[in-house]
LUMKOL-605848 format. One line per field, with one value per residue (C-alpha): residue number from 0; x, y, z. Coordinates in nm, 2 decimals. Example, Ala and Ser with C-alpha at 12.3 -4.5 7.8 and 13.67 -1.06 7.14 Angstrom:
dotor: c(0 | 1)
px: c(1.23 | 1.37)
py: c(-0.45 | -0.11)
pz: c(0.78 | 0.71)
//
This chain:
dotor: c(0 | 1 | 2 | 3 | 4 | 5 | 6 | 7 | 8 | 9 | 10 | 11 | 12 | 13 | 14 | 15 | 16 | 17 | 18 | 19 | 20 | 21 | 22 | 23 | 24 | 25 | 26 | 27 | 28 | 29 | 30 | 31 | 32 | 33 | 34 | 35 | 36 | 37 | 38 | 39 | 40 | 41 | 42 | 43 | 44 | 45 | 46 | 47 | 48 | 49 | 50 | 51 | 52 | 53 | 54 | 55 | 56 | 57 | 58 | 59 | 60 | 61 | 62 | 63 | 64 | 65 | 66 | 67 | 68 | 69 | 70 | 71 | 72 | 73 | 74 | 75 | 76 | 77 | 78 | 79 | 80 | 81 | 82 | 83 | 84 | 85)
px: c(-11.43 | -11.11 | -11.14 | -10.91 | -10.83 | -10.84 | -10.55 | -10.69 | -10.74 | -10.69 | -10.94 | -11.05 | -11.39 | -11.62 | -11.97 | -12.30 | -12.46 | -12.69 | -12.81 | -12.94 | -13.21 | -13.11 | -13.01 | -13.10 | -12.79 | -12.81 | -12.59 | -12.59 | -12.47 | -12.38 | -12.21 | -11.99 | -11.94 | -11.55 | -11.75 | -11.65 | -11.91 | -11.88 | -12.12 | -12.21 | -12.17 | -12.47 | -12.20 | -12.22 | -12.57 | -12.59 | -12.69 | -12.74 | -12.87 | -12.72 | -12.84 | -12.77 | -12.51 | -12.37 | -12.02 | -11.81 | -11.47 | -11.14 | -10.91 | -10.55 | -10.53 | -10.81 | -11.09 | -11.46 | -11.74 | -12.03 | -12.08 | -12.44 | -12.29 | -12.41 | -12.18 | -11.89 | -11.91 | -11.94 | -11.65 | -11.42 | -11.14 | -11.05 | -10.66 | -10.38 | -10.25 | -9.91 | -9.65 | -9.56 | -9.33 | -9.40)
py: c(-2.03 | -2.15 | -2.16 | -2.40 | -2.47 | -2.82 | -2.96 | -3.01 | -3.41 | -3.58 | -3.87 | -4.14 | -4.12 | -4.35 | -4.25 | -4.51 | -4.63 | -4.91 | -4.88 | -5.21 | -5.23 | -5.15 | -5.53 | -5.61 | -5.54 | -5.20 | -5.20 | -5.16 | -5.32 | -5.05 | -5.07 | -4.87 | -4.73 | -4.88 | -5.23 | -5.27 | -5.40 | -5.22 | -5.27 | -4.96 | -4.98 | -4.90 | -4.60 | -4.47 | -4.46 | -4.35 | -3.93 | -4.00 | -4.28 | -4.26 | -4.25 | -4.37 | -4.09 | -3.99 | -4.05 | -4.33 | -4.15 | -4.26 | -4.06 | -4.09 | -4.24 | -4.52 | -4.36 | -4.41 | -4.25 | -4.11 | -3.78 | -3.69 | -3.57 | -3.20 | -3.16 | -3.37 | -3.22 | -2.80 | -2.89 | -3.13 | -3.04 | -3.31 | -3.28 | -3.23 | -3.51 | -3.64 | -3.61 | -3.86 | -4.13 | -4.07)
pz: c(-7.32 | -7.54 | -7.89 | -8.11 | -8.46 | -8.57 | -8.78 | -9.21 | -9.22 | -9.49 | -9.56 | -9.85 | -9.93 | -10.07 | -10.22 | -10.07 | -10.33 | -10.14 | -9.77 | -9.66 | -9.38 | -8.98 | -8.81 | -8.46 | -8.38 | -8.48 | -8.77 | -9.12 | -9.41 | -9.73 | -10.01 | -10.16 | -10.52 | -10.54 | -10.48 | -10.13 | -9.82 | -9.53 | -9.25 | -9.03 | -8.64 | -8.44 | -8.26 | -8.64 | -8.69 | -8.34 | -8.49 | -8.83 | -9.08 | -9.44 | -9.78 | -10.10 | -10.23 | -9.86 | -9.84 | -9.59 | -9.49 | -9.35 | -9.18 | -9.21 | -8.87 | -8.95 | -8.77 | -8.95 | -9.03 | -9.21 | -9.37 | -9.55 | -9.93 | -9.85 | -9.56 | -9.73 | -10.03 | -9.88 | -9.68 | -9.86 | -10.16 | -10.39 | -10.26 | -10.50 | -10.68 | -10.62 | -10.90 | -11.10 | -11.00 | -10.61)
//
């Protein structure tokens, strides 16, 4: 067995604040607290169906996904900000 260390990704989050019902597509439509409408692929809800609260992240490299607040929030650091005029 190999063990590895992953790189520290940095990622925009947006906190859930409504979960609208499951399609029959298998999606979802949720909305965010910045006002934005996103709409969650079934490949998404695929392990795990979010709550109001949860959080939707975006990697650097535009990769999506969903993270339940406890696991976001044990895990994430607000990252430094940049200094002025940058």
């Amino acid at each position: 067995m190999s063990q590895y260390t992953a790189k520290p990704v940095t990622v925009t989050a947006h906190r859930i604040v409504g979960v609208g019902a499951l399609e029959t597509d298998g999606s979802m439509h949720l909305a965010l607290e910045n006002g934005q409408n996103v709409i969650a692929t079934p490949r998404m809800l695929a392990r795990y169906s979010p709550l109001p609260w949860d959080y939707w992240v975006i990697q650097q490299d535009g990769y999506e996904y969903l993270n339940p607040a406890a696991v976001f929030e044990r895990r994430s650091r607000r990252a430094p900000a940049a200094p002025k005029g940058q």
